[in-house]
C-alpha positions as CSV (number, residue, x, y, z in Angstrom):
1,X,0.0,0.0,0.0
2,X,2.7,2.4,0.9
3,X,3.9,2.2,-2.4
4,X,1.0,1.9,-4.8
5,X,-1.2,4.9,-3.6
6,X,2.0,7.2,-4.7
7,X,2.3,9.0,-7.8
8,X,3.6,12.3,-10.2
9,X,1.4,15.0,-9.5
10,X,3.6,17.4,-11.2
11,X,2.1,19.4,-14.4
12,X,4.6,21.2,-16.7
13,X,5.0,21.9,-20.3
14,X,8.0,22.8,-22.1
15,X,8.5,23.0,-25.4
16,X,11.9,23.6,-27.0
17,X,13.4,25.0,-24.3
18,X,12.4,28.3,-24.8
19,X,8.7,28.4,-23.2
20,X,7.1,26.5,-20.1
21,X,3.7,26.4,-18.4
22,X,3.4,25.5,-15.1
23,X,0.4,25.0,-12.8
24,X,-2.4,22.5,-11.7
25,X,-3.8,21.7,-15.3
26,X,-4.1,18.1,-16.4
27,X,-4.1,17.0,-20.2
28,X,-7.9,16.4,-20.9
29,X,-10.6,18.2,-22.3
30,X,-12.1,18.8,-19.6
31,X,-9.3,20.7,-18.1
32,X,-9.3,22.9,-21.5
33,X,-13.0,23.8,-21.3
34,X,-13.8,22.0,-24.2
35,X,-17.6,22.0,-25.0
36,X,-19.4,18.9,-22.8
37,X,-19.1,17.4,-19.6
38,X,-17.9,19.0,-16.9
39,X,-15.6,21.6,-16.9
40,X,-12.6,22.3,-14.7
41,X,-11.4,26.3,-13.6
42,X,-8.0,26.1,-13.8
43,X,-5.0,28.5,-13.2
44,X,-1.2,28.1,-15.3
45,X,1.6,30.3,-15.4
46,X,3.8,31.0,-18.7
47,X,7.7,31.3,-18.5
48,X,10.5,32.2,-20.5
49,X,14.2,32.5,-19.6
50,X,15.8,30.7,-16.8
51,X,12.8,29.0,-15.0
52,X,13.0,27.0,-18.5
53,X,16.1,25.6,-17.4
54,X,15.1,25.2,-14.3
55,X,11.9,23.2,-15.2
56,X,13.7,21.1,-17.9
57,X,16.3,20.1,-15.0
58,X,13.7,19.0,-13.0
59,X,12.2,16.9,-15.6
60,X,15.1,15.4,-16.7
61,X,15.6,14.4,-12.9
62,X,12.2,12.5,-12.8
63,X,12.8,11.2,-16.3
64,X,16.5,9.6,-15.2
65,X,14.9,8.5,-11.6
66,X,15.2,4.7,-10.8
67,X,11.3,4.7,-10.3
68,X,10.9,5.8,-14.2
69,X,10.6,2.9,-16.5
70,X,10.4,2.2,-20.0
71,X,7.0,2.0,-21.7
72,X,8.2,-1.9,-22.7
73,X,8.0,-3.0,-19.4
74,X,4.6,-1.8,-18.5
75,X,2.7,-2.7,-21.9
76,X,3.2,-4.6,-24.2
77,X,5.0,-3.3,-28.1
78,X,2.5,-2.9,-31.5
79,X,3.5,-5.3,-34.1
80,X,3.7,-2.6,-36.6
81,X,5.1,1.0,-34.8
82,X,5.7,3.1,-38.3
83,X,2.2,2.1,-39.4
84,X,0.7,3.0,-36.1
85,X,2.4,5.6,-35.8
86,X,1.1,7.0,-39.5
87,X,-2.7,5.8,-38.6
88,X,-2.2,8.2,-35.5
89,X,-1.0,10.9,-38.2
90,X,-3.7,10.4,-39.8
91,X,-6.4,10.6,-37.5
92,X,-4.6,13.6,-35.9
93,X,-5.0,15.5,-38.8
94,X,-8.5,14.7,-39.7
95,X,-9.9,15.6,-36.1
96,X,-7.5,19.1,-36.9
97,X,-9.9,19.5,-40.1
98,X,-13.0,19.0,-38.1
99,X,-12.3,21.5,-35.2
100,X,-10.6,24.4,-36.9
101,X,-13.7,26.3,-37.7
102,X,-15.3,25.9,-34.4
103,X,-16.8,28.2,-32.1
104,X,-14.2,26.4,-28.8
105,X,-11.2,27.0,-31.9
106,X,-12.4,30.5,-33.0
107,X,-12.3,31.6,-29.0
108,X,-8.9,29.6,-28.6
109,X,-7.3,31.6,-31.5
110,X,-8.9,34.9,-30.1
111,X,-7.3,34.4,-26.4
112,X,-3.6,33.8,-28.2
113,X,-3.9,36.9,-29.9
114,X,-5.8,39.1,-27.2
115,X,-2.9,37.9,-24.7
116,X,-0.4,38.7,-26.8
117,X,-1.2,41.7,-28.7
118,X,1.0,44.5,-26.7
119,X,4.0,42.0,-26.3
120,X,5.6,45.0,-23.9
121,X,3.3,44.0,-21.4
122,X,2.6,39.9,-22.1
123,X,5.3,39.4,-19.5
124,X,6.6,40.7,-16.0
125,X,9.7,40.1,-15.2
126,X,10.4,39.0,-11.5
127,X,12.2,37.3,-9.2
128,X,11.3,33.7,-8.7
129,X,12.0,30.2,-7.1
130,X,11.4,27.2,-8.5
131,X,10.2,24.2,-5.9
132,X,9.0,20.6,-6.5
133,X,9.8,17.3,-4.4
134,X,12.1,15.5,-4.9
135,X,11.6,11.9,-7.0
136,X,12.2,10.1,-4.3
137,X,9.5,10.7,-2.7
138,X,7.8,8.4,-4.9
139,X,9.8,5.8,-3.3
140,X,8.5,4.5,0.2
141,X,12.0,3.5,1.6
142,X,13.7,7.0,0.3
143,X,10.7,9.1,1.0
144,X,10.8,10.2,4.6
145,X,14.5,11.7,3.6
146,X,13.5,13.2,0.1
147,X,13.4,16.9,-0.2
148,X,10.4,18.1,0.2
149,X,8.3,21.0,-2.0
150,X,6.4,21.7,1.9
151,X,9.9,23.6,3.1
152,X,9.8,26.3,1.1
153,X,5.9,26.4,0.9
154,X,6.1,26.6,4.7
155,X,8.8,29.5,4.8
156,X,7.3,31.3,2.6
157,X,3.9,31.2,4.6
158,X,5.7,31.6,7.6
159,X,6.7,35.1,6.5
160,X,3.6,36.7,6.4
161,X,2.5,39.8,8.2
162,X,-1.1,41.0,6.9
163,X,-2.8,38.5,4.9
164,X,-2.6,35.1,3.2
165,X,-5.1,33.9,0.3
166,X,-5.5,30.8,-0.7
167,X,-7.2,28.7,-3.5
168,X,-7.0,25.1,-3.5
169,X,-10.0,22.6,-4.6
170,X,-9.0,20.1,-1.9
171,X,-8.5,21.3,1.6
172,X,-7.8,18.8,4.2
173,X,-5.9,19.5,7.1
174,X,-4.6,17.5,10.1
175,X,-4.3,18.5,13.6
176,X,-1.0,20.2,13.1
177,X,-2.5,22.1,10.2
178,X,-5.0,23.7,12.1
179,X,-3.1,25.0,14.9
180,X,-0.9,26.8,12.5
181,X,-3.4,28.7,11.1
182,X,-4.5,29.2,14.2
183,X,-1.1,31.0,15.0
184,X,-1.6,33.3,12.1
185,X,-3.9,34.4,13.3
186,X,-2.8,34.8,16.8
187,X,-0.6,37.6,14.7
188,X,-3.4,39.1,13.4
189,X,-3.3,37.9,9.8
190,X,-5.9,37.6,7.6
191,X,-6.6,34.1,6.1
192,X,-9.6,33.5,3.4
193,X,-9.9,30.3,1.2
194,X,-11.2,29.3,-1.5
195,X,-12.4,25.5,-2.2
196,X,-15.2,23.6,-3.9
197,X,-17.7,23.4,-1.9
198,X,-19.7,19.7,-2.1
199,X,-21.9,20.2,-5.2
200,X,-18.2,21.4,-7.0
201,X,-16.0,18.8,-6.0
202,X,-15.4,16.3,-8.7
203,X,-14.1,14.2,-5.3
204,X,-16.5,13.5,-3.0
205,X,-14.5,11.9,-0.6
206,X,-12.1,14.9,-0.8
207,X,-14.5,16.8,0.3
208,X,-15.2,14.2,3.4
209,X,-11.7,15.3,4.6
210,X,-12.8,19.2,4.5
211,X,-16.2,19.3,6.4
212,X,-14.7,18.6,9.9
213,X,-12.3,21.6,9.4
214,X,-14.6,24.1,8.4
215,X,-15.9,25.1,11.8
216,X,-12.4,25.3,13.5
217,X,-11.2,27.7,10.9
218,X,-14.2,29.6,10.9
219,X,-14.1,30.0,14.9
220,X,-10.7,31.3,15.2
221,X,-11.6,33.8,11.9
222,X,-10.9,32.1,8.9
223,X,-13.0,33.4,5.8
224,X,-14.4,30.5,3.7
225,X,-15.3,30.6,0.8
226,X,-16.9,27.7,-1.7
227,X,-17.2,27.3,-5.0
228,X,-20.9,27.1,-6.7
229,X,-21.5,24.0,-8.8
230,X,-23.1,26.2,-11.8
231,X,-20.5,29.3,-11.7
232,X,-19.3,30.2,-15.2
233,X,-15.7,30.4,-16.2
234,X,-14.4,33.1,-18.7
235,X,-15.1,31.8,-22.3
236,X,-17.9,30.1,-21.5
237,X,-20.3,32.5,-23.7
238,X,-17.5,32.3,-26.5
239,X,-18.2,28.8,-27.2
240,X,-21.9,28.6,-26.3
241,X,-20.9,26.4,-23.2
242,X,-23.8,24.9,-20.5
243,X,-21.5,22.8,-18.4
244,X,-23.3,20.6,-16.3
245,X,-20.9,21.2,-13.2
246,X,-17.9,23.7,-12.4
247,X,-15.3,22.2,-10.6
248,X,-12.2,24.3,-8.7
249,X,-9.3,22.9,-10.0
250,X,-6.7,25.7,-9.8
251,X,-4.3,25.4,-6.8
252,X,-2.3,29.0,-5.4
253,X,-1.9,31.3,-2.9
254,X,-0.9,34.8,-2.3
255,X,1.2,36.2,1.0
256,X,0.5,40.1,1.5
257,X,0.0,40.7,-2.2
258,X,3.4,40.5,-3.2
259,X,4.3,37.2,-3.7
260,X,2.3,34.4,-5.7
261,X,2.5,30.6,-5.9
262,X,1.1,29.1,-8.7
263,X,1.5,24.6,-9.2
264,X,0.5,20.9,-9.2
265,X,0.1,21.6,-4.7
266,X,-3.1,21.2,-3.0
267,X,-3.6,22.0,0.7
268,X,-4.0,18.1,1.9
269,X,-2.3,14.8,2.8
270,X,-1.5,13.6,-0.5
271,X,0.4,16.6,-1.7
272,X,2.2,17.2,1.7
273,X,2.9,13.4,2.6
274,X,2.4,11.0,-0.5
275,X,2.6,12.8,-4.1
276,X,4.9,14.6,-6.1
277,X,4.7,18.4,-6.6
278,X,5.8,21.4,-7.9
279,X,5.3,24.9,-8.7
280,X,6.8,28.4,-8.4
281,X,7.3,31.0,-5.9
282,X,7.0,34.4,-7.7
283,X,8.2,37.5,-5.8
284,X,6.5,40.1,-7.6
285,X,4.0,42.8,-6.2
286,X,2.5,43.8,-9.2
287,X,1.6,39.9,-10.1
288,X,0.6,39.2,-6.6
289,X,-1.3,42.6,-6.6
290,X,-3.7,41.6,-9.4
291,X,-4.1,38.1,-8.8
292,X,-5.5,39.5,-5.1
293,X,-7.7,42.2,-7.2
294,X,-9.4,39.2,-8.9
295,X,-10.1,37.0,-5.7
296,X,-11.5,40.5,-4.2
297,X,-13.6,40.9,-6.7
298,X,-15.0,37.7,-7.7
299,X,-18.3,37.3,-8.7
300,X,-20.9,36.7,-5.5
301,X,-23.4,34.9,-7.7
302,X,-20.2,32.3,-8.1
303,X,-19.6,31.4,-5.0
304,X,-21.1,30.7,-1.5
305,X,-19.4,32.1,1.9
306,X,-19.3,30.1,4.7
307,X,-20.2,31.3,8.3
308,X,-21.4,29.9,11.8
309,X,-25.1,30.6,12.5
310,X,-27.0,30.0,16.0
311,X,-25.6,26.8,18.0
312,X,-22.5,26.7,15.9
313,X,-24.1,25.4,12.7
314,X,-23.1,25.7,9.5
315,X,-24.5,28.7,6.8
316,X,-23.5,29.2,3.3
317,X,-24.3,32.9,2.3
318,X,-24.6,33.7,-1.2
319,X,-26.4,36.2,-3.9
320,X,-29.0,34.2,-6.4
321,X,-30.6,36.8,-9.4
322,X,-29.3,39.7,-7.2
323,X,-30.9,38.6,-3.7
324,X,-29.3,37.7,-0.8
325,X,-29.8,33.7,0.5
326,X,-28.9,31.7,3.5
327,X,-29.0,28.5,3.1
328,X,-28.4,25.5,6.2
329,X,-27.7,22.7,4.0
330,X,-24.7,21.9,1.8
331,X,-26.0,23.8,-1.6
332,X,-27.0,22.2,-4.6
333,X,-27.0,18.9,-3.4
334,X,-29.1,15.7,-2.3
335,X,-29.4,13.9,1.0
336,X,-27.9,11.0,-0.5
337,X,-24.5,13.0,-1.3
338,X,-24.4,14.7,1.6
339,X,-25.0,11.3,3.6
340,X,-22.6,9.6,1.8
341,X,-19.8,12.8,2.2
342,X,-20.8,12.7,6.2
343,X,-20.2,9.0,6.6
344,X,-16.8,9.2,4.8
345,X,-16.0,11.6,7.2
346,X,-15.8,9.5,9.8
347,X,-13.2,7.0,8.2
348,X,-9.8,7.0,9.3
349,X,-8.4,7.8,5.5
350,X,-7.5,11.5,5.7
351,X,-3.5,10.6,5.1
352,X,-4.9,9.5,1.9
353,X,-6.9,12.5,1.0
């Protein structure tokens, strides 16, 4: 078991060298907002220059790792790999043909060039710090000793003087985890979050890990805040999209508005004890700055905030066609899912959420 339930969580792309894009973004469609299904809010950051060289390092340490093995040994070889190879071709280009005159294309094309068109101000330039675990932390027997993405994270937090922000889709905490919050805000720091809330989460079991810690955090002065399950992402309209459910999937956080992480890290047990992660610590006020702007001024119809009512119970607070509602069940959900999330609860499995 110790060894199995491990994995990469890391998301990068690099191409040539010259260009990498970093942050909690799978390969899928859904992670790309393509029309059907569920969609996925994600967040990525684009580099050029050394972080490059810095991400291609890291990748070539994963890639030469012991625990890295070579396609033939999980799966078996195609009897014909230059004619599979040209039927992949083939089929590549043909679902090229079919897409390229699409509304989800037309908008994809229009983003480029919109993000792009005043190249003087497409990029900051900042200091930053690379972080990810080490690969051995894939390893049971090396992985208590492996370097670990949490110690910069941690100093980095650590640091703060006025307020921390935070937006992760999974937030489970342990005992530990609590209390230090807890001594932020001893300091007088101001802490919100940002998480799905149970309609959201595309992990129901996830979310079993987060329900027990809402109220501590809220007592001591934590702002929570949850993610609706029918909130609309940007582009949405360009591409006629009616996603059946929104789901959080962007993971970052912001220390005093003037320094950013954006990566692969969530705020529970399998990034800090079991997977591999990475990301970027970005010391830059003016990225920082805006990234707070937009979490200050989301949207209220897009999200519910999370408060303690009479005898400690639970409230979500939100706006629906411009009027205020307060609500004393988990919104947009059935008994059965919140039975099921409630009973999950009590299992002894948050090290593996």
């Amino acid at each position: 078991m110790k060894r199995v339930v491990r994995r990469m969580h890391n998301k990068s792309f690099t191409v040539d060298n010259q260009i990498t894009i970093i942050g909690g973004r799978n390969i899928g469609d859904e992670y790309f907002g393509a029309p059907g299904g569920a969609t996925f809010g994600d967040l990525d950051l684009l580099g050029v220059g050394p972080v490059v060289h810095d991400v291609s390092s890291m990748f070539d340490s994963y890639w030469n790792h012991r625990a890295a093995l070579p396609m033939p040994a999980l799966t078996k070889a195609v009897k014909d790999p230059e004619g599979e190879l040209a039927r992949i071709r083939v089929a590549l280009e043909e679902s090229r043909k079919e897409i390229i005159e699409t509304k989800y294309a037309n908008a994809v094309r229009h983003s480029m060039a919109e993000t792009f068109q005043h190249s003087e101000n497409a990029l900051t330039f900042s200091g930053y710090k690379l972080v990810f675990d080490s690969p051995d932390k894939s390893m049971p027997n090396s992985a208590e000793a492996a370097d670990s993405i949490t110690t910069p994270l941690r100093d980095s937090i650590v640091s703060v003087e006025q307020e921390l922000l935070i937006i992760s889709p999974y937030f489970v905490l342990r005992k530990e985890d609590i209390e230090g919050f807890q001594k932020l805000r001893d300091r007088g720091v101001r802490v919100a979050v940002l998480t799905n809330s149970l309609a959201s989460n595309n992990h129901g079991v996830s979310h079993s890990g987060y329900m027990p810690v809402r109220k501590p955090l809220l007592r001591m002065g934590v702002n929570l805040y949850e993610l609706r399950a029918d909130a609309s992402l940007v582009g949405d309209e360009a591409i006629g999209r009616t996603a059946p459910k929104t789901t959080l999937h962007a993971k970052a956080f912001v220390v005093d508005r003037r320094r950013l992480f954006i990566g692969s890290f969530n705020w529970n047990q399998r990034s800090k004890n079991v997977d591999t992660e990475m990301g970027v610590i970005i010391e830059s006020p003016e990225m920082a700055g805006k990234f707070a702007e937009r979490l200050d001024n989301i949207d209220p119809e897009k999200i519910y905030q999370v408060t303690l009512g009479d005898k400690d119970k639970l409230r979500w607070k939100g706006i629906e066609n411009g009027q205020e509602i307060n609500l004393t069940k988990e919104p947009q959900t059935g008994w059965w899912q919140r039975f099921s999330a409630s009973f999950l609860s009590k299992l002894p499995i948050k090290g593996q959420l």
